[in-house]
Structure formats: C-alpha cells, structure tokens
DSSP file (Angstrom, degrees, kcal/mol; ACC not computed):
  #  RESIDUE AA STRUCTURE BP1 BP2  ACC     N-H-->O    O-->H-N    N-H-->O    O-->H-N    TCO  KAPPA ALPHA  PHI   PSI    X-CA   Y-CA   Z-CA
    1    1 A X              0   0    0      0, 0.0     2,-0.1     0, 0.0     0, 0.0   0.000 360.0 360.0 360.0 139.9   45.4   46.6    0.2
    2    2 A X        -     0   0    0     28,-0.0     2,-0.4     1,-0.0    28,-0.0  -0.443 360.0-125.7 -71.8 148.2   46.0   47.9    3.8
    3    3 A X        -     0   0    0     -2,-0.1     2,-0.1     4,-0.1    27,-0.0  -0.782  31.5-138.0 -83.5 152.4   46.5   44.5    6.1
    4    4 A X    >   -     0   0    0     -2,-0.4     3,-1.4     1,-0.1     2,-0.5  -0.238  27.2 -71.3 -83.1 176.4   43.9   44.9    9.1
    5    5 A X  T 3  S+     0   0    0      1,-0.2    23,-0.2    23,-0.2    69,-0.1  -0.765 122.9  28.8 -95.2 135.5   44.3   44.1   13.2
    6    6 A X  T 3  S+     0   0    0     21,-1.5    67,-0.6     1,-0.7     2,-0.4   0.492  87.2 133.9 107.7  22.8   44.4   41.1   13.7
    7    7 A X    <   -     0   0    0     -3,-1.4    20,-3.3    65,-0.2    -1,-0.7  -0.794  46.2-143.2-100.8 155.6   46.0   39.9   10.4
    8    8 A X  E     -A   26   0A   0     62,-0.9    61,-3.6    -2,-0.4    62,-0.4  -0.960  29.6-173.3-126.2 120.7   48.7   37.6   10.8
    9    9 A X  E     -AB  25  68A   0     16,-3.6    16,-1.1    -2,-0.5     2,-0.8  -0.532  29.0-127.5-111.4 172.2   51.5   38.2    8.0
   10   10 A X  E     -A   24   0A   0     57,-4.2     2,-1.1    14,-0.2    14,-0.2  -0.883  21.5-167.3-119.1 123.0   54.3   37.1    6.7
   11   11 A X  E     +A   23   0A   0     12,-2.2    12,-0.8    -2,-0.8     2,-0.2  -0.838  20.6 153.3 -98.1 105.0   57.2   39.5    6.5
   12   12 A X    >>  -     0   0    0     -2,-1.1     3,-2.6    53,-0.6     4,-1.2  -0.591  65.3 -70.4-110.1 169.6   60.4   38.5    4.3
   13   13 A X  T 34 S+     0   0    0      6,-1.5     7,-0.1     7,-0.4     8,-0.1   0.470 127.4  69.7 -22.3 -24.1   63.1   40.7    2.3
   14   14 A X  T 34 S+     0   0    0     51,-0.2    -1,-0.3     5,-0.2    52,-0.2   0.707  98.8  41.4 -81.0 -34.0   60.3   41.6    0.0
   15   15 A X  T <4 S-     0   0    0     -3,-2.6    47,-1.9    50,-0.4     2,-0.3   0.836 138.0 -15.9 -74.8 -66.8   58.5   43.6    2.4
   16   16 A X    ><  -     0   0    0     -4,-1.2     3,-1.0    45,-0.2    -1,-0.4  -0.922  56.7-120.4-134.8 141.4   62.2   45.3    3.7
   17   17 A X  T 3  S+     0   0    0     -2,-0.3     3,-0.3     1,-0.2    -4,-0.2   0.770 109.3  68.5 -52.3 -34.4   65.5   44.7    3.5
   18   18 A X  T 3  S+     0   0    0      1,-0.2    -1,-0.2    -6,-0.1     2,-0.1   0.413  79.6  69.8-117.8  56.9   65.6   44.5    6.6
   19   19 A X    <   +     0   0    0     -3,-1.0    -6,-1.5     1,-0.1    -1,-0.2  -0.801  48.2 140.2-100.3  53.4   63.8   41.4    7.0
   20   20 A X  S    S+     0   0    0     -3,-0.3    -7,-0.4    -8,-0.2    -1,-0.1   0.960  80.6  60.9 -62.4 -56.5   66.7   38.9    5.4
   21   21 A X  S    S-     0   0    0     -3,-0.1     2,-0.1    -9,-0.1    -1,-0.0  -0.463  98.5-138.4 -43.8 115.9   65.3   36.9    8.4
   22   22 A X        -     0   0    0    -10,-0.1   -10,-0.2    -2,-0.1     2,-0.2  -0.543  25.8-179.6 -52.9 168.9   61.2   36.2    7.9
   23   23 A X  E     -A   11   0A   0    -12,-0.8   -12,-2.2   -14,-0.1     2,-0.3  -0.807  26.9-102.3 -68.5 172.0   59.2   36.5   10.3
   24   24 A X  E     -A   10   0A   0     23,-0.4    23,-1.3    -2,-0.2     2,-0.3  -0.830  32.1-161.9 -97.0 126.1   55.6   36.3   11.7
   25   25 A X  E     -AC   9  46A   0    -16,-1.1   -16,-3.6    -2,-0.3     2,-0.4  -0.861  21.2-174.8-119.9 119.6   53.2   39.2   12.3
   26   26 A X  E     -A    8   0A   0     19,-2.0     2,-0.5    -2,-0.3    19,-0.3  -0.510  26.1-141.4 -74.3 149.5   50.5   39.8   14.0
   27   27 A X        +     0   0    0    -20,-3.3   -21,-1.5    -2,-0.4    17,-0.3  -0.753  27.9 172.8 -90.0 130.8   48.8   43.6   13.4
   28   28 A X  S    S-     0   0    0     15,-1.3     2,-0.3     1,-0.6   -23,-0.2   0.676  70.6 -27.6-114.0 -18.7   47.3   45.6   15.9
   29   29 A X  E     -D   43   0A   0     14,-0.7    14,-3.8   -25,-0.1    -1,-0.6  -0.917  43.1-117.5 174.3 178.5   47.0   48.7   13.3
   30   30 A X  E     -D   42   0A   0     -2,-0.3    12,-0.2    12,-0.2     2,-0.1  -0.789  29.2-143.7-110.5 136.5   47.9   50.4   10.7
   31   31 A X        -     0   0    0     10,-1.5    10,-0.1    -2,-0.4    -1,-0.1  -0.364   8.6-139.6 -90.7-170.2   49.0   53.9   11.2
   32   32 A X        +     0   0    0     -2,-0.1     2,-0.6     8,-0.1    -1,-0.1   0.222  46.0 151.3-130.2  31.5   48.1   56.6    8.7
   33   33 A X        -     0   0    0      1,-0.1    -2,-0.1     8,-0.0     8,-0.1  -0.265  56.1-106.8 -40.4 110.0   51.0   58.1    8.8
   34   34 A X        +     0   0    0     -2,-0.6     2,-0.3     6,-0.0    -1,-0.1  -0.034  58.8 142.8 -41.7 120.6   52.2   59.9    5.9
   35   35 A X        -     0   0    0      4,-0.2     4,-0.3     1,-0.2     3,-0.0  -0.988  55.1 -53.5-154.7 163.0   55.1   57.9    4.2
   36   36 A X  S >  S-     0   0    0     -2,-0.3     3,-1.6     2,-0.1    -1,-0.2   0.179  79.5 -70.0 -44.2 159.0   56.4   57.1    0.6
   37   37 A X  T 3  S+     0   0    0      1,-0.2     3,-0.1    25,-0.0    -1,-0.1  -0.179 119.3   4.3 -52.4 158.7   53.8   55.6   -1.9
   38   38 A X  T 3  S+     0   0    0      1,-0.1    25,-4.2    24,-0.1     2,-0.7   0.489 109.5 109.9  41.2  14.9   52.5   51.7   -1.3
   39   39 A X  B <   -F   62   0B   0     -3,-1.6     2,-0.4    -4,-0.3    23,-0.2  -0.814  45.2-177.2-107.8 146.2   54.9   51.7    2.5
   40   40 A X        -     0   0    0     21,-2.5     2,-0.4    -2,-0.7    21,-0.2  -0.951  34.0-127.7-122.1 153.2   53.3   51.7    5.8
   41   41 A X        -     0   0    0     -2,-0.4   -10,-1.5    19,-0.2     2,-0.4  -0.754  39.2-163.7 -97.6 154.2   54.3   51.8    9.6
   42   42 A X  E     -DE  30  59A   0     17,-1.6    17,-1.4    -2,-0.4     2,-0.3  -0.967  10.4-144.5-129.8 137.3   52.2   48.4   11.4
   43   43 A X  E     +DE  29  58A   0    -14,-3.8   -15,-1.3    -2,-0.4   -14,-0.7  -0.712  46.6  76.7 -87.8 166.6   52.0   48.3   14.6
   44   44 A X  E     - E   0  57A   0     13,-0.7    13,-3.1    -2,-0.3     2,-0.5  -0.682  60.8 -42.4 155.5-157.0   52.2   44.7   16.2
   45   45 A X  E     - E   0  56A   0    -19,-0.3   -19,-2.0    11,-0.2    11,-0.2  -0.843  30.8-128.2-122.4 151.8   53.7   41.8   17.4
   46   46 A X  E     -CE  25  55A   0      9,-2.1     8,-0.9    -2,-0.5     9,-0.7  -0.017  35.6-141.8 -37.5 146.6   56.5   39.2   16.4
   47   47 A X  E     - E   0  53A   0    -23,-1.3   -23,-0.4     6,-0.2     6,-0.2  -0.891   4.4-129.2-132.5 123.9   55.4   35.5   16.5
   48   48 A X        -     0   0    0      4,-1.9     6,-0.1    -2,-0.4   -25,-0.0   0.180  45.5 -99.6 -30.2 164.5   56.8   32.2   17.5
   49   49 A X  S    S+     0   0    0      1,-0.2    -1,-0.1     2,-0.1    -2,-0.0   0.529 128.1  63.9 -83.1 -10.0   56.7   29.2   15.2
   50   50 A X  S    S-     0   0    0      2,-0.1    -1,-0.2     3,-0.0     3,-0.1   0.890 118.3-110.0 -57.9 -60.7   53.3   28.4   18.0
   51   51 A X  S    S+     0   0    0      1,-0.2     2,-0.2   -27,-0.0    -2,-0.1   0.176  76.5 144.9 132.8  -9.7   51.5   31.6   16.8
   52   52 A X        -     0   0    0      1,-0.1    -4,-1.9    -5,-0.1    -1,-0.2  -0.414  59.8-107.8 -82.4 135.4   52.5   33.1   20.5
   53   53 A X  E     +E   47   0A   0     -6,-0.2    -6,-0.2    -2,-0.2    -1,-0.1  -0.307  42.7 172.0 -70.6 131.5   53.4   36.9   20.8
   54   54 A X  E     -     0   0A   0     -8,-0.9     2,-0.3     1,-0.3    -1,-0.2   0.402  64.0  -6.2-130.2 -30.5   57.4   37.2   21.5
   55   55 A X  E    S-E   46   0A   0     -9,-0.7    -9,-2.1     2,-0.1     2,-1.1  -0.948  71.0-120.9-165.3 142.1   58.3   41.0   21.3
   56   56 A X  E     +E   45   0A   0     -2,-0.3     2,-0.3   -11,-0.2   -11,-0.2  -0.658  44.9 167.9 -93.2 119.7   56.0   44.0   20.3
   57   57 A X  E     -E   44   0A   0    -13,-3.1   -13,-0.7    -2,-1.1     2,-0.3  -0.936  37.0-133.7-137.7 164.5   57.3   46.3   17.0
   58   58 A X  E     -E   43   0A   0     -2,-0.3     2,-0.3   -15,-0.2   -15,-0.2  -0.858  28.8-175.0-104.8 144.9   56.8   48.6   14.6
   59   59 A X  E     -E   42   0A   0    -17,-1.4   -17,-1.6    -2,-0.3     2,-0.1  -0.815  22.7-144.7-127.7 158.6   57.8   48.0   11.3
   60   60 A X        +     0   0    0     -2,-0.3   -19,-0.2   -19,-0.2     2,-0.1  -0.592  33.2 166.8-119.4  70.7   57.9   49.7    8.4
   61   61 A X        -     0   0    0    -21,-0.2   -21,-2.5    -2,-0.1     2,-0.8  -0.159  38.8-118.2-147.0 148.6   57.1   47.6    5.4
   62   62 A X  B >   -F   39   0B   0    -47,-1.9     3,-1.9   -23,-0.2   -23,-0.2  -0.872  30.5-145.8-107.2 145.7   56.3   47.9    1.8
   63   63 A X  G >  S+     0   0    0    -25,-4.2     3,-0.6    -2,-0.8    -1,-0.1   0.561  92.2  62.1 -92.5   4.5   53.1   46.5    1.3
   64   64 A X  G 3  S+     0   0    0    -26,-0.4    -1,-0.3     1,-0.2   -49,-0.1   0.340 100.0  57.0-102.5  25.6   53.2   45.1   -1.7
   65   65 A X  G <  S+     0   0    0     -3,-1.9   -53,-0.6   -50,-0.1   -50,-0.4  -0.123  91.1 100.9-124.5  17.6   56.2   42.6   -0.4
   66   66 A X    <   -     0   0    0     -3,-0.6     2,-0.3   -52,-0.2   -55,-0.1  -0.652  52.7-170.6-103.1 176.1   53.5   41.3    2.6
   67   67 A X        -     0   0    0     -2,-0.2   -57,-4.2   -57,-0.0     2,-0.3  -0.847  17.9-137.6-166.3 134.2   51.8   38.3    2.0
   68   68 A X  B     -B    9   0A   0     -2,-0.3   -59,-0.2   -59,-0.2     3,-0.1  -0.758  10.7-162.8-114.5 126.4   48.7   37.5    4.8
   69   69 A X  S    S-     0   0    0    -61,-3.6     2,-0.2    -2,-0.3   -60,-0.1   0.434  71.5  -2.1-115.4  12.7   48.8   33.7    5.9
   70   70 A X  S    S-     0   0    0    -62,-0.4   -62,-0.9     0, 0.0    -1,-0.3  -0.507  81.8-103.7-155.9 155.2   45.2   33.6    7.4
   71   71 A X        -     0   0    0      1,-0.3     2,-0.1    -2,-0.2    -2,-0.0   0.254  51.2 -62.1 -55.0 165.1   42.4   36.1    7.8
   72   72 A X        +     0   0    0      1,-0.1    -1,-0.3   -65,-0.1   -65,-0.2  -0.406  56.1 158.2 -43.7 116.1   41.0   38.0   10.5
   73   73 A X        -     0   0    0      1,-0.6    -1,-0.1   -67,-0.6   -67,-0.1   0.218  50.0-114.6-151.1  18.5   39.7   35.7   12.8
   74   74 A X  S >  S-     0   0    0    -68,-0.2     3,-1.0   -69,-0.1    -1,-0.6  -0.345  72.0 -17.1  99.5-162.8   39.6   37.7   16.0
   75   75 A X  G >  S+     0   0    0      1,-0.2     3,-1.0     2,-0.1     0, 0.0  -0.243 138.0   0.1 -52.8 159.6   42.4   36.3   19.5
   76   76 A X  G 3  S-     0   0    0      1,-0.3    -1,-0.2   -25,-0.1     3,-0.1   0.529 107.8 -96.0  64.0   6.9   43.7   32.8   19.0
   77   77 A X  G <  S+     0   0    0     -3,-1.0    -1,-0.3     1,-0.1     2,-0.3   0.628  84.3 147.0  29.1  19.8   41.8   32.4   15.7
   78   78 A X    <   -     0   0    0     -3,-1.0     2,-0.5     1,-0.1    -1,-0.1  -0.655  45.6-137.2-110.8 143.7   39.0   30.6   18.0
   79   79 A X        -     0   0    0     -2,-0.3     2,-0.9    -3,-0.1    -5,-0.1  -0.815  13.1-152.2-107.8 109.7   35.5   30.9   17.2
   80   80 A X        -     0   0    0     -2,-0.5     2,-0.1     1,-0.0    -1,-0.0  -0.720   6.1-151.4-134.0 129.4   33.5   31.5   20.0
   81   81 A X        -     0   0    0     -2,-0.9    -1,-0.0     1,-0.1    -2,-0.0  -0.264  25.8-104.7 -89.6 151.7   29.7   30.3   19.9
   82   82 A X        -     0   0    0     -2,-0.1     2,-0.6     1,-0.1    -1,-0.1  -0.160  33.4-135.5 -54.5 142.6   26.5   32.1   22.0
   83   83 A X        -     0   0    0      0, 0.0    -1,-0.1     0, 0.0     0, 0.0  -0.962  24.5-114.6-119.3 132.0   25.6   30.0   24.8
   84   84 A X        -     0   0    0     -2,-0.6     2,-0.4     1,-0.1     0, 0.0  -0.049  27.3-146.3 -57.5 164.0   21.9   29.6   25.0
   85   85 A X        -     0   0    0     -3,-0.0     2,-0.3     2,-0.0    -1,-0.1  -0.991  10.7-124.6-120.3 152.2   20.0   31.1   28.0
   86   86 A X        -     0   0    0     -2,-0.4     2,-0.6     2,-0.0     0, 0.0  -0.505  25.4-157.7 -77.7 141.1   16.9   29.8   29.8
   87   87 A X              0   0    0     -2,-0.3    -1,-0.0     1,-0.1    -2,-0.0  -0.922 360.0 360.0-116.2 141.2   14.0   32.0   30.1
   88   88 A X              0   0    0     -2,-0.6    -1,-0.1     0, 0.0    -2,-0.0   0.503 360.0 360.0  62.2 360.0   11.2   32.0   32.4
C-alpha cells in the first residue's frame, strides 16, 4: 500500500540500505514515477525526535520495508473543531 501525505513513517535498513541510520518521515507525496516493482520516490521531510521538520528529501524506498507510526491526521496531528456562529 502507497503511504499518503501527511503519513508519518518510519524508515530503517529495511526500506534502503541506505537508511543504517532510522529515521522519521513525514510525506508530502508520492510520485508516480516509473521505478522497479514495490519501490517508490516520497517526497518529504526528515523529523526530530519532537515530530518537528529538520531537512526536506526525497527518498527512494522500498515500500514493503516502511512501517507507518500514526495515520493521517492532517499539520501537527491536531484536531481542529467548528466554532459555532450566532445568527440573527
């Protein structure tokens, strides 16, 4: 399954080799670039042990070495409720 924007993954050795290091990614898309079966290019950015954006990359990953640590849940994960209005 393709990851979507605004998934936040975890990229290890599994992914790439050259990921010995993990890291954190958010996604801001997926391209559709043609490339070997089950790999993708991602756009998006690196993350701090905060959750805070540290350098923007492209990666190239195979997808069945990603592993998604929480859904899509828009910026910030924060949930953000309708504020009534008065009428009349």
């Amino acid at each position: 399954m393709l990851p979507r924007s605004g998934d936040v993954l975890h990229v290890t050795r599994a992914a790439s080799v050259q990921f010995a290091e993990p890291i954190l990614f958010r996604v801001i898309r997926v391209h559709d670039w043609t490339t070997y079966d089950g790999w993708a290019w991602l756009d998006g950015y690196e993350l701090n042990a905060a959750g805070d954006a540290v350098e923007r990359r492209s990666i190239f990953v195979q997808l069945s070495g990603l592993r998604q640590l929480r859904p899509n849940a828009g910026p910030r994960g924060r949930v953000v409720k309708p504020t009534p209005v008065r009428t009349g």
